[in-house]
Structures are given as structure tokens and as C-alpha cells.
N, C-alpha and C positions, 0 to 999 in steps of 0.2 A: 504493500500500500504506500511505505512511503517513497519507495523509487518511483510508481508509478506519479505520487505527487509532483515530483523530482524531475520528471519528464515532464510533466502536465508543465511546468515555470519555462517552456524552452519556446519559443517561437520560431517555429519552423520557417516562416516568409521571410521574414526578418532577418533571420539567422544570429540570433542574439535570443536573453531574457528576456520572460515579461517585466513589462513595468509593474510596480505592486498594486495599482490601480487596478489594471486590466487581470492580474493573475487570485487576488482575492474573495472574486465574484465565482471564478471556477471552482478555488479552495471550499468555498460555503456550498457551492450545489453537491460535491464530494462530501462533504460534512453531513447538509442535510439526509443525505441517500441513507450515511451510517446511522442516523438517528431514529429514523425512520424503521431502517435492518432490523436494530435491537431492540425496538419497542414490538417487533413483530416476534422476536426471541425470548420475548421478556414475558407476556402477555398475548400469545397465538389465540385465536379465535376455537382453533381443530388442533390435534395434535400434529407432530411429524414425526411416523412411526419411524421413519429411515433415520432419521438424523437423532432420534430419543427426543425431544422435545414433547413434555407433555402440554394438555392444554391450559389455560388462564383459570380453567375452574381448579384446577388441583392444585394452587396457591389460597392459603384463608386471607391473605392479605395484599392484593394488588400495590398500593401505596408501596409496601416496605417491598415488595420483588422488584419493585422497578427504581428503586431510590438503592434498593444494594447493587445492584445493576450497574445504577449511572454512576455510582462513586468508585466503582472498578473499573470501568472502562471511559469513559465519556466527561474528564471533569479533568482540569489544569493541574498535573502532579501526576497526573495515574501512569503507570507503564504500559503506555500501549499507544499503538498511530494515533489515537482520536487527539492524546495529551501534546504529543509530537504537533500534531495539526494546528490545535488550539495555539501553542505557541507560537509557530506558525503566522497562524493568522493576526494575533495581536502583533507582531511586527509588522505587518505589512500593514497594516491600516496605521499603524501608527506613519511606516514610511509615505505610505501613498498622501497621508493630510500634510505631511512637511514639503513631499516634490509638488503637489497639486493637481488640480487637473488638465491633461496635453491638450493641447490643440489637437481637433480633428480636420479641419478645414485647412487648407492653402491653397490663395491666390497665385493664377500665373503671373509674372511678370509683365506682360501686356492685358493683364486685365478682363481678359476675353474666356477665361475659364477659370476652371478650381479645381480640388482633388478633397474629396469626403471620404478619405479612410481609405480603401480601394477604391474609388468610383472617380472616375474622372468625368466632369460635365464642361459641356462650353455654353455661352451665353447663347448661341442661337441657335443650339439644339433644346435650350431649356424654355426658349422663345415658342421653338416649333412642338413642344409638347403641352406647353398651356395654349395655343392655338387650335393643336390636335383634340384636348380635352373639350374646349367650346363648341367644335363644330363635331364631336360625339354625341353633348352635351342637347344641344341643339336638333339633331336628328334623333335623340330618345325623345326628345319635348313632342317634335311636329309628329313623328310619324305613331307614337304609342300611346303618352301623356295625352297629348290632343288630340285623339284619335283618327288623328292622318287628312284631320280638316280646318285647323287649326296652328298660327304660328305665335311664336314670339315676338311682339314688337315694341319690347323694352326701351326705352333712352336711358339703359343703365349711367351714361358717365352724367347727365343732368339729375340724377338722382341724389336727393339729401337723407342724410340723415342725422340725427342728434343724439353722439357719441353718450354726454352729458344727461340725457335726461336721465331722470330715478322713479317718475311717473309709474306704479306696478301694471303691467300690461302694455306699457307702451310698445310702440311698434310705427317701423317706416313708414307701412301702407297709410298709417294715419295721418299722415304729411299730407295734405291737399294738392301742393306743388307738384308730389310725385306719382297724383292722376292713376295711384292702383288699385281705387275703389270697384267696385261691381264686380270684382274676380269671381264672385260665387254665381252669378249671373251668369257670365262669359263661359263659364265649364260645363254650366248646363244646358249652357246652345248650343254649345261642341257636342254635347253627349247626345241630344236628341239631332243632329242633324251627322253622326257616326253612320256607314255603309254596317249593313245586316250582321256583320262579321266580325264589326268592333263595337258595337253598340252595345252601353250598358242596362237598357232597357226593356222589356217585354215588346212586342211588337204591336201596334195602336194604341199602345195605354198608355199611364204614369209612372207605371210598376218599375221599381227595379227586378234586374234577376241577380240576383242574390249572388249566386256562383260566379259570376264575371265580375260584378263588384268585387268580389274577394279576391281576385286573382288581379284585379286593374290596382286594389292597395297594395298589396303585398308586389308586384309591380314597382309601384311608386316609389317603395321603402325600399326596395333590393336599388333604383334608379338614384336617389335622393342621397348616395354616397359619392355624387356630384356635386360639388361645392354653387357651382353653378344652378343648376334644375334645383337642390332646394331652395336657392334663394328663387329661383323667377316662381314655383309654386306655392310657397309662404306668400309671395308675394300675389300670386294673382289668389289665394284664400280658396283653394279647390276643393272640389265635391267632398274628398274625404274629412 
């Protein structure tokens, strides 16, 4: 266990150590597993005939099997990895608050990219994937949201809004300026002028069908992981 700890500190890309920031987070998911181990050693639900382990009931007193337990193996002093580990670990946090925490980000020299750890990005591929996002964004709205009869015609950049207000309930649409009243209106013209095939409705009635409703919200909410589509649907106040 503890060579394998021993390996676990080496950074193979690098070719060096971890730093104690980055190597203490692995020490504790290692830690947690052993804790986890012996509390299933300590306290089994069933026995395990192979290994002799009886079960949790054939102890009269949980508390003290698992407290003699933890003061043999799992506590600061003890002879065994866990104590090794624990020491361990109080150095490293201790080292990792003195170095601080690194930088993950670096700018190119011209300015025109960065590097996120492994990831290298440039400004006009990060251009062309919030672009990419919009006009996704945009074709889930017209052709599914609005059920393929209906568009967006937002003046997002003339839009206000009041960072400051503390008003409980407030909300943009209530700005007059930004004209995105009757949303709930607007959705239900969509929905009754829907082709047979996207229509949330019963056929001559007022009825909803139930079944489509459910599958056009749960739709929305799978959709709505658009930063975009939930503002413009907050914003025009929809059937759901």
C-alpha cells in the first residue's frame, strides 16, 4: 500500500512529482476506500465464510468493535499504512497552504490563445463555438420549442436589466422597455397553429393530450441546458 502510495506522488506527463496540492486529493480518495474497507470488516451486514468474518450481529456491542478497530489501524500513531498515510497527509496540506494554489491558465504571448491544464484554446475557435452554441440554440427554439412555426425575434443586446434590484420576484420581462410581455399568449398561438405531428393539442378542441405535453416539458428541460433557450423561454413565460 504504501509503494503503491509512493507511485501514486509521480507524474507520469510531467515527469516529475506531484505538487502537494494536486497529490493530496488522491491520498484522501485512497484513505476514504480504507475506511470505508474496514467499517465493512468491522460491522458486515452477512458473514464471509471464506475469509472467517462473522456477521455485525455476533458482536453485543457495535460502538466498542468499531472504536477497537479504529485505534489499531486507522488513527495517527498506529503501525500500519493508514498511520503512514495520515502523516502523510498532514504534510502535505500543510505544504500545499504554504506553496499555494498554481496557476492553471497561461496566456500566449500574442494574446490570441491560452492553455487550461492540457487544453489549449484560441480566441477564434472559442469565438466559433459560442457562435456554434447560438445557432444550435436557435434551431432547438424554431424547429421543436416552437413547434417549427414559430421564431425568435429577441433584441437581446437592447435589453435591460436591473442587476441591483432586491424586489422578491423580480424579473426582466417586467421591464416595459424590454416588450416581453404576452409570452404566454405567443406559445399558445404556436401550439394551436402546430402541423398534426407537433401539436400539443386534441384535434378540434381545447384539450390538451397529456402525453405530448409530457414529452414537449421534459423536452424543454433536457433543451434548457442552453444558456441561451432558457433565457429566451423564461423570457417569453411558456406554456409550461
Amino acid at each position: 500500500m504504501l509503494h503503491f502510495c509512493g507511485a501514486l506522488g509521480i507524474d507520469w506527463k510531467q515527469g516529475r512529482f506531484r505538487d502537494a496540492g494536486n497529490y493530496t486529493p488522491l491520498l484522501a480518495g485512497i484513505m476514504w476506500i480504507g475506511r470505508v474497507i474496514l467499517l465493512e470488516y468491522a460491522l458486515p451486514v452477512r458473514p464471509y465464510a471464506t475469509l472467517n468474518w462473522p456477521a455485525r450481529r455476533e458482536y453485543p456491542d457495535y460502538q466498542w468493535r468499531l472504536e477497537s478497530l479504529r485505534r489499531d489501524y486507522i488513527i495517527d500513531g498506529c503501525l500500519t499504512p493508514f498511520g503512514n498515510m495520515l502523516r502523510l497527509m498532514a504534510y502535505g496540506k500543510v505544504v500545499a497552504k504554504q506553496m499555494g494554489r498554481s496557476g492553471v491558465v497561461n496566456w500566449d504571448a500574442d494574446g490570441e490563445g491560452l492553455q487550461i491544464k492540457d487544453t489549449r484554446i484560441t480566441l477564434v475557435g472559442f469565438r466559433s463555438f459560442v457562435h456554434g452554441i447560438i445557432l444550435e440554440a436557435k434551431d432547438i427554439l424554431n424547429k421543436h420549442l416552437f413547434f417549427g412555426v414559430g421564431q425568435m425575434n429577441l433584441d437581446l443586446t437592447n435589453m435591460r436589466d436591473i442587476m441591483m434590484e432586491r424586489t422578491n420576484g423580480f424579473s426582466l420581462i417586467d421591464i416595459e422597455t424590454n416588450r416581453l410581455g404576452g409570452g404566454l399568449r405567443h406559445m399558445l398561438l404556436l401550439a394551436k397553429r402546430a402541423s398534426p405531428e407537433k401539436t400539443l393539442m386534441k384535434p378540434g378542441s381545447e384539450e390538451w393530450r397529456r402525453e405530448r405535453v409530457l414529452v414537449y416539458l421534459e423536452r424543454k428541460k433536457r433543451h434548457t441546458s442552453f444558456g441561451v433557450i432558457s433565457l429566451c423561454l423564461d423570457s417569453w413565460s411558456c406554456c409550461s
